[in-house]
N, C-alpha and C positions, 0 to 999 in steps of 0.2 A: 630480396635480402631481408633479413631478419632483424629490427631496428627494437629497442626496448627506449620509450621516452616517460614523461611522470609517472604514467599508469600505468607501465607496463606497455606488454608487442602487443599492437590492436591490429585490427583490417578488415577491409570487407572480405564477409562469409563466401568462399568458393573461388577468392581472386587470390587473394597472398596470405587472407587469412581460410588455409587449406588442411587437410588430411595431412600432408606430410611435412609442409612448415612446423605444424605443431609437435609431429614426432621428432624434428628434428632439434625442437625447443628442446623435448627430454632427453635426448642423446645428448644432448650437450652438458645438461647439466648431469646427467649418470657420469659421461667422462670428468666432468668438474670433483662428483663424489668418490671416484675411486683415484684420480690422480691426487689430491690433497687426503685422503683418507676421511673424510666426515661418514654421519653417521649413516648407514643404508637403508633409511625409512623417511618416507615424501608422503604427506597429508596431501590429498588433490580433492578440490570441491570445485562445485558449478552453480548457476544460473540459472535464471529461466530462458535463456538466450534459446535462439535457434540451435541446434544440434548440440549445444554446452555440455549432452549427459555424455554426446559419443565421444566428442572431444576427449571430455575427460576420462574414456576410457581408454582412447586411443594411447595417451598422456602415461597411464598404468598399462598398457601392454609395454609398452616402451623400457618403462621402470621396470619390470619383472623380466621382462629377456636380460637384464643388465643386470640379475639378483640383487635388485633393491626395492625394498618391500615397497607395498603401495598401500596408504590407507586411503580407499578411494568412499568419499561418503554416499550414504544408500538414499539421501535425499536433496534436494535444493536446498543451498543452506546461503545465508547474507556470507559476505569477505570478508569480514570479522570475526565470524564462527571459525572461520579456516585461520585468521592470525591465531585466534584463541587455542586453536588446535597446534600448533608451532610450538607456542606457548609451554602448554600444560605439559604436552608429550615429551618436552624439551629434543626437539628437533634442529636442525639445521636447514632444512627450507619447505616450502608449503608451493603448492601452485592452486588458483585459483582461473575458472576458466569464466569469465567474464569481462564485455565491454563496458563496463558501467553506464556512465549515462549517456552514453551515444546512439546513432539512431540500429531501429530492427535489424538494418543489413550488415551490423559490424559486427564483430567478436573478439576478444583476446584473452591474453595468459596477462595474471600479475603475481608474478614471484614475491613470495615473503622470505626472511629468513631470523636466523637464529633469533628466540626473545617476543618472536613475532610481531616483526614489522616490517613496511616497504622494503624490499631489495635495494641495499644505497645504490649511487654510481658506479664503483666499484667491481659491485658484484655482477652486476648487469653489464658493462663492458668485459667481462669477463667469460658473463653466460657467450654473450655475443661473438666471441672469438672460438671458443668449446664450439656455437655451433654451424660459425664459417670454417673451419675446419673437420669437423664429424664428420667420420664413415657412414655409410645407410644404413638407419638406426636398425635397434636389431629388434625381433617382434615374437611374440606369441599372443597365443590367443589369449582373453577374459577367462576364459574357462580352465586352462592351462595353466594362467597364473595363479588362479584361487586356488587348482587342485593340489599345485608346489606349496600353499599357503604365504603364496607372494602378494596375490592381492586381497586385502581381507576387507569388507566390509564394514565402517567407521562412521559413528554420529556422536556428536559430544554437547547435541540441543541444550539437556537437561544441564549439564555443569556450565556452558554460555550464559543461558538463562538465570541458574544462581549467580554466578557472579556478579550480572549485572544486580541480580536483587541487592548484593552486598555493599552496593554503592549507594544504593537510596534510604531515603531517611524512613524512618518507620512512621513519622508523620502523616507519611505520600497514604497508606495503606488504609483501601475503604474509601477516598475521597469521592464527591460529588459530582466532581468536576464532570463536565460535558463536551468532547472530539470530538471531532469528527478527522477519519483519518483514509487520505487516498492513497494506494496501493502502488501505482499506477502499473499495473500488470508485473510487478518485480516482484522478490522474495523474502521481503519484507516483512508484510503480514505473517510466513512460517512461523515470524519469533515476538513479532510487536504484538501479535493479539493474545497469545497465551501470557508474553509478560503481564499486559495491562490484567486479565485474569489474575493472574499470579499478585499484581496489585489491589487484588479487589475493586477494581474501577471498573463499574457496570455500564454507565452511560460512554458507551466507547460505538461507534457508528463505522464500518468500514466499507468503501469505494474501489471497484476493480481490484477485487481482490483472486480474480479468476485467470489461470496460467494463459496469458496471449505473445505469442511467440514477436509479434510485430507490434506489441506496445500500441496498439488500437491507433497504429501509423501514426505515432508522436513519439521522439526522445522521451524515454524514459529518467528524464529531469526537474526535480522538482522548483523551477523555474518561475516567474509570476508568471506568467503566459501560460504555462501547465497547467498549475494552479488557480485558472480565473473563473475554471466553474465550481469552485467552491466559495469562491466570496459571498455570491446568493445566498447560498447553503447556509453560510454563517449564522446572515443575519435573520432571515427566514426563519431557522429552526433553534434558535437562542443558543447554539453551541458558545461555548468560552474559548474556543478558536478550533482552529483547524491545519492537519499538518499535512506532509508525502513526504516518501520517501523514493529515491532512487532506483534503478533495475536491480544491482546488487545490495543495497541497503546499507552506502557509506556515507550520502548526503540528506538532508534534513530540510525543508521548507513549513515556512510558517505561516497563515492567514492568522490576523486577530480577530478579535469580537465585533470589530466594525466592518471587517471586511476587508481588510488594507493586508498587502502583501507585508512581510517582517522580512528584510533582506536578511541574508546568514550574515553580514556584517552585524547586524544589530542581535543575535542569534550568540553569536560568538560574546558581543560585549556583555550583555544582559545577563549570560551565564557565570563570564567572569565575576561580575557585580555582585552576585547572588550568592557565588561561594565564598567571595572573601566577606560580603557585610552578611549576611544572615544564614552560612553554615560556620563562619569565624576560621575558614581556611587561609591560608596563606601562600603567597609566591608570585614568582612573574609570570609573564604570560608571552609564548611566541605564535607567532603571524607571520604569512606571507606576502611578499612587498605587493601587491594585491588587493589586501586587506585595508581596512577604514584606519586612520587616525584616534576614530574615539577609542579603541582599545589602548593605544598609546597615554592616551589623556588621563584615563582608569587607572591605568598601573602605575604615574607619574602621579596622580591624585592620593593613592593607595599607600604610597613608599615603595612602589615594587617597579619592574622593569619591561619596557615589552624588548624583546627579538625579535630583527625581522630578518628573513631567510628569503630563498627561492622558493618560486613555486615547486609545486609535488610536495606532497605530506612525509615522506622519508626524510627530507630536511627541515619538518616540524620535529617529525619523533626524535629527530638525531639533536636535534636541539634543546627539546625537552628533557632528553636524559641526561645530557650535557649542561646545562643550568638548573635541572632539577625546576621546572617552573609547574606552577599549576595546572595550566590550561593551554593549547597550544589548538589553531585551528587557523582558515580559511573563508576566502569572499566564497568560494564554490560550495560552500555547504557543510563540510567535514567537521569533528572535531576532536580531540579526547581531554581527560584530565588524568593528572600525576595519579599512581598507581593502579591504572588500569590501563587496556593494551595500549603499546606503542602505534595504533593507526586506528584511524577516523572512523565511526562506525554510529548509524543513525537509530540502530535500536534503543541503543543506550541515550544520546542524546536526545530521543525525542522523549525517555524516561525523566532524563534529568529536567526537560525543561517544563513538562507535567507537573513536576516536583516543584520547581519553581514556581507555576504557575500557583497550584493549590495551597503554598505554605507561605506565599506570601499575600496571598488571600486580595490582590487585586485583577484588571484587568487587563489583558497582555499591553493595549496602547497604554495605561499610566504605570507599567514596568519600562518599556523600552522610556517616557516622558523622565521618570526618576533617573533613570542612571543616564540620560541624555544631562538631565540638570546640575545631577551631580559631577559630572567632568566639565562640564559647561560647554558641552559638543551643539554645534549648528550647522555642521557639515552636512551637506549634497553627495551621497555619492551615484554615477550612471554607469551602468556595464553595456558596452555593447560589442559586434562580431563581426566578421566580413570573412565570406568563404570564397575562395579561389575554384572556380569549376574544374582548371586545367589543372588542380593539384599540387602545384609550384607557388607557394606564398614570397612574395616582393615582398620588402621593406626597401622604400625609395631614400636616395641620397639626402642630406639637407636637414633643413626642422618644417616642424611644423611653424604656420603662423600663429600661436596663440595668442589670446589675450592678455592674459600674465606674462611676468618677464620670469625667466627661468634663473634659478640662481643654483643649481647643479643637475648634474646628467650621471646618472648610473647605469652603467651596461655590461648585461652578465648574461652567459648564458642566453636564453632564449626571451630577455625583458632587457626592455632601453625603457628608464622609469626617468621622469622629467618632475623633476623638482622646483616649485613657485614658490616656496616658505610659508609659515604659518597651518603647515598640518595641512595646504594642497598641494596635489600633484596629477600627473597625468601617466598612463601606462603601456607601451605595445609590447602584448604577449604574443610569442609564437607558439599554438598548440604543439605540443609535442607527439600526439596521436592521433589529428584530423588540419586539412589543408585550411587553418582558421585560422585567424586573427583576432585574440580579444582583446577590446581597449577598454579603461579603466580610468574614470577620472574623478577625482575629490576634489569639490572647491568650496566655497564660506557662502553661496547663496546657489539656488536652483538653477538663476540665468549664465552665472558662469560656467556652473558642471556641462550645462547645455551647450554653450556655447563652446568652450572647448574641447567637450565631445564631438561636435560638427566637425571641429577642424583639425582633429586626428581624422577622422574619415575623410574630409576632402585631402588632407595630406597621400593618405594612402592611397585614394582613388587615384590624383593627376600628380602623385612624383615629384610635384613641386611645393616649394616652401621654405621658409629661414623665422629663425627666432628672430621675435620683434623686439 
């Protein structure tokens, strides 16, 4: 069965994520477009993923037996070139054929739609019913479709790439500054290295920037662990830090000048900081219940507000547009700000924070130490996972035993978030697209984060437990 969770329907390549799953993805939403009358034109891009080009051409036979046009793109483009394309086109929905940062052997569809952003819930239980109900989708060929001028050949690099220029300060252009930037086998690079061009930024260094369909057998996530052989790199080679990017280029990792990982927690706040004191923008800021406290502390510091939502970025955007907030982003990397696309995209942000970097003319660790001081944040935060082999994720009866006393409990969705007061808490995430468990915890010094990180894991490991 065909399941759509944050990111969209994922799977392993040749098990359920197959040839005809995904045509049945598009029958479903063709009958979606002709039953409510939207428009009959679908933007479809891909990946560097294993088989991502046939996919998505499978995706466009589909489209065009159903006379609805296909703009299928004629090259690897980042998820965000495809929102962007939604966008501009003014379209009704987009598919994008990528697993983001999961491992080699997955793959999936992520629906955008009108405005170009995430698919809400909505729409997605809706694709879902379109496609447990569909007939066997109906088919012609690539060649057949193009000859109808059903499926036409579509790239929109060049207007991507300016827009994002129109977000940067003209400061940024020509600077000195020194990346170094890994790839890690994603498509990425297609758009970061002409930008930084495009910026006139010369000393720009790039790693695994060569199409490898298995991500040189690592998640294609820019993770610290991903990321630990560029720390050397760092300091070795005097770069002013070092970044990656993701398979499809929506999340964003940081090294500094020392060599220290920059979680996307601090990624996220740092930016906030940066637009409201030294571009003099203004507004609040939404986060997922995920995210760190110190963004909270900023916006309450600021006069402004944070929102916190579920996880999946479709209830950043929706909240963003909805409060009209500046900045709206994620502990998993992602980000965007007010007037540009509604969904999270690492070419821009790893622009923006270039920017940052070279116009506030210090070093990435005494950026994140200032806007640390300035909220007065001393938070700990630890991320860790637990994969289920048998693919059936427990969540055990009970509490945990932590060492905080808890003074509220929210449960929504796929998080049971445990609240201790004073800006800590604790998190069990159920992925929505792989049999994992990520837990999540903020406290006021390293040995607590620690310690009540243990004891989410031993909770989940033996079942047993109760608030202390």
């Amino acid at each position: 069965m065909v399941k759509f969770g944050t990111g969209g329907f994922r799977g392993v390549i040749g098990d359920d994520f197959n040839r005809d799953n995904v045509k049945l993805v598009a029958q479903g939403l063709c009958d979606i477009i002709k039953a409510h009358e939207y428009l009959p034109r679908v933007v479809v891009g891909y990946d560097y993923r294993f088989g991502s080009d046939y996919f998505a051409g499978w995706i466009a036979e589909t489209l065009a037996a159903n006379d609805i046009t296909c703009l299928l793109y004629n090259e690897p483009m980042p998820s965000p070139a495809v929102m962007t394309a939604v966008r501009d086109e003014k379209l009704d929905f987009g598919f994008m054929i990528t697993a983001s940062h999961n491992p080699y052997y997955f793959n999936g569809v992520k629906l955008f739609i009108k405005g170009g952003m995430d698919a809400d819930v909505a729409t997605t239980n809706a694709l879902e019913r379109a496609i447990n109900s569909a007939d066997t989708p109906l088919h012609i060929t690539l060649d057949e479709g193009k000859a109808k001028g059903l499926i036409v050949d579509y790239n929109n690099k060049k207007q991507y790439l300016e827009n994002i220029k129109s977000f940067l300060s003209p400061k940024l252009f020509g600077s000195k500054i020194k990346i170094l930037y890994d790839n890690l086998n994603g498509v990425g690079a297609r758009c970061i290295e002409p930008m930084f061009q495009m910026a006139g930024i010369e000393n720009f260094k790039i790693m695994n920037v060569q199409h490898d369909a298995f991500f040189n057998f690592s998640p294609p996530n820019p993770t610290e662990a991903a990321m630990e052989p560029l720390k050397s790199h760092v300091v070795q080679y005097g770069f002013d830090f070092a970044m990656a990017t993701d398979s499809d280029s929506d999340r964003l990792g940081i090294i500094d000048e020392k060599g220290n990982y920059v979680s996307s927690n601090f990624i996220l706040a740092c930016l906030y900081y940066y637009l409201l004191k030294y571009r003099g923008m203004k507004g609040d800021i939404v986060k997922n219940c995920a995210t760190t406290t110190l963004v909270d502390m900023i916006a309450a510091r600021a006069g402004y507000k944070c929102h916190e939502v579920d996880v999946g970025f479709k209830n950043i955007s929706s909240k963003i547009r909805e409060v009209d907030a500046l900045i709206g982003g994620e502990s998993s990397g992602g980000l965007t700000v007010r007037g540009y696309i509604f969904g999270k995209d690492s070419v821009f942000s790893s622009l923006l924070f270039t920017e940052m970097v070279a116009l506030m003319g210090k070093p990435v660790s005494e950026i994140v130490k200032e806007v640390c001081d300035y909220a007065g944040y001393n938070g700990v935060c630890i991320e860790d996972e637990m994969r289920f082999a048998d693919g059936v994720i427990r969540i055990p009866d009970g509490m945990p035993e932590f060492s905080l006393d808890i003074v509220r409990i929210e449960e929504y969705n796929n998080n049971i978030k445990y609240h201790f007061g004073n800006g800590q808490w604790a998190l069990i995430r159920k992925s929505g697209t792989e049999p994992v468990v990520r837990l999540f915890v903020e406290c006021n010094s390293a040995t607590a984060a620690r310690v009540n990180s243990r004891k989410l894991r031993e909770f989940l490991t033996s079942g047993k437990g109760k608030n202390k």
